[in-house]
C-alpha positions in Angstrom: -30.0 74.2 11.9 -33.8 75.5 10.8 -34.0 76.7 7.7 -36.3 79.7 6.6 -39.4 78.8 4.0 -37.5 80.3 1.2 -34.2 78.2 1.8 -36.1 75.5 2.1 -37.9 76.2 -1.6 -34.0 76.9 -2.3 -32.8 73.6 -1.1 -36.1 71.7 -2.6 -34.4 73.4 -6.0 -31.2 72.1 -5.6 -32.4 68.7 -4.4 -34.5 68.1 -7.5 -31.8 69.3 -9.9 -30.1 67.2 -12.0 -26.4 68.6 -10.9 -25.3 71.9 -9.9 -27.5 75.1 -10.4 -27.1 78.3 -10.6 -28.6 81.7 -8.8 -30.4 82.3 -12.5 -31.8 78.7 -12.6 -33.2 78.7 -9.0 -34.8 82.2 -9.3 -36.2 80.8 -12.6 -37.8 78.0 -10.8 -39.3 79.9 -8.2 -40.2 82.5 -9.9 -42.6 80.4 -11.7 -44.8 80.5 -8.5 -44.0 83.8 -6.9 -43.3 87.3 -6.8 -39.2 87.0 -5.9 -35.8 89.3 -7.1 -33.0 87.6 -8.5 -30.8 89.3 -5.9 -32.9 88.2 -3.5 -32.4 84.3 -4.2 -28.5 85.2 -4.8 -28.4 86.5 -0.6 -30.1 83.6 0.2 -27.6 81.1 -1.7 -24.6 82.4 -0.4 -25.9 82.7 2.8 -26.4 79.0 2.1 -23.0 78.5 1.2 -21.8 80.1 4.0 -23.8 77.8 6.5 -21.8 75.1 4.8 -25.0 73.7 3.7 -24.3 74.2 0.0 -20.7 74.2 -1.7 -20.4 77.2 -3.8 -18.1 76.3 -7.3 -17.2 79.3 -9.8 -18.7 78.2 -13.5 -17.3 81.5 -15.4 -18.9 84.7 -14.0 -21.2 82.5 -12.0 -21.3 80.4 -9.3 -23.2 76.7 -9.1 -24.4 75.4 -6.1 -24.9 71.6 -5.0 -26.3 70.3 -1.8 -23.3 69.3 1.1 -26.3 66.8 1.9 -29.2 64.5 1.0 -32.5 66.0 2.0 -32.7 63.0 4.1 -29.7 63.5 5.5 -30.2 67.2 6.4 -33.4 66.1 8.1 -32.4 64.0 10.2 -29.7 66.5 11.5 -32.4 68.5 12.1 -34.0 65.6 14.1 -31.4 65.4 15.8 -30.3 69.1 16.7 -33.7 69.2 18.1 -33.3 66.3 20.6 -30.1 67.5 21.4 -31.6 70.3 22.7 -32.3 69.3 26.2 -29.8 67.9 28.6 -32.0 65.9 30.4 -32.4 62.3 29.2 -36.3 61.5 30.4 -37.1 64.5 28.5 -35.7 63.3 25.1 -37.2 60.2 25.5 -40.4 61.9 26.2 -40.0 63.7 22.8 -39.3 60.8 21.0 -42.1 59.1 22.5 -44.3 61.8 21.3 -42.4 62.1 17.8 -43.3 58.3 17.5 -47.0 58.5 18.2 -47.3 60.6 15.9 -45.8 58.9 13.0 -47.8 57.5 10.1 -48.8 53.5 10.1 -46.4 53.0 7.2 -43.5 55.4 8.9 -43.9 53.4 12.2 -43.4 50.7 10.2 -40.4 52.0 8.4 -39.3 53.0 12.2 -39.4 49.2 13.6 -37.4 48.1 10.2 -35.0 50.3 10.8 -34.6 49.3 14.6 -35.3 45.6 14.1 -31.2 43.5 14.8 -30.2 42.7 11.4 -30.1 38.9 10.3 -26.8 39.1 8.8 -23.6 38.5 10.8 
């Protein structure tokens, strides 16, 4: 599922948080940087919530919000959503061949650890 740029800033918020946050904590943070309404960043978490992205927990009046997932996680859901896209096999590995050359040095080689057989039984 792609996300929009501010439920991306949203989930960037949550990721970084120590725990749980609320609508008034997020808007806080992004406020700092931009122009945004408080109801505005509310939509946008529950909409969230209702994506199943974030879990949505009642803290008095308020609700707090925590990632479902890692941002690592979420990305490479992403990844894979997108290869999943196409039904026909030569073109996926055609996109993944192109994914791969353009990869960083260091992510290539983060890539061939990842794929290398592991020594342990």
């Amino acid at each position: 599922m792609a996300m929009g740029e501010l439920e991306s800033a949203v989930m960037a918020q949550l990721w970084s948080a120590a725990g749980p946050c609320t609508v008034r904590e997020v808007h806080e943070a992004l406020a700092a940087d931009r122009s945004l309404a408080y109801t505005t960043v509310m939509t946008v978490m529950d909409r969230l919530a209702k994506k199943g992205v974030v879990t949505q927990a009642r803290d008095g009046r308020a609700f707090r919000y925590s990632p479902v997932s890692t941002r690592e996680q979420m990305t490479a859901e992403l990844m894979l959503d997108a290869l999943g896209a196409t039904a026909d096999p030569a073109a996926r590995v055609a996109a993944l061949q192109h994914f791969v050359g353009q990869v960083s040095p260091a992510e290539a080689e983060a890539l061939r650890v990842a794929l290398a057989p592991s020594s342990a039984p």
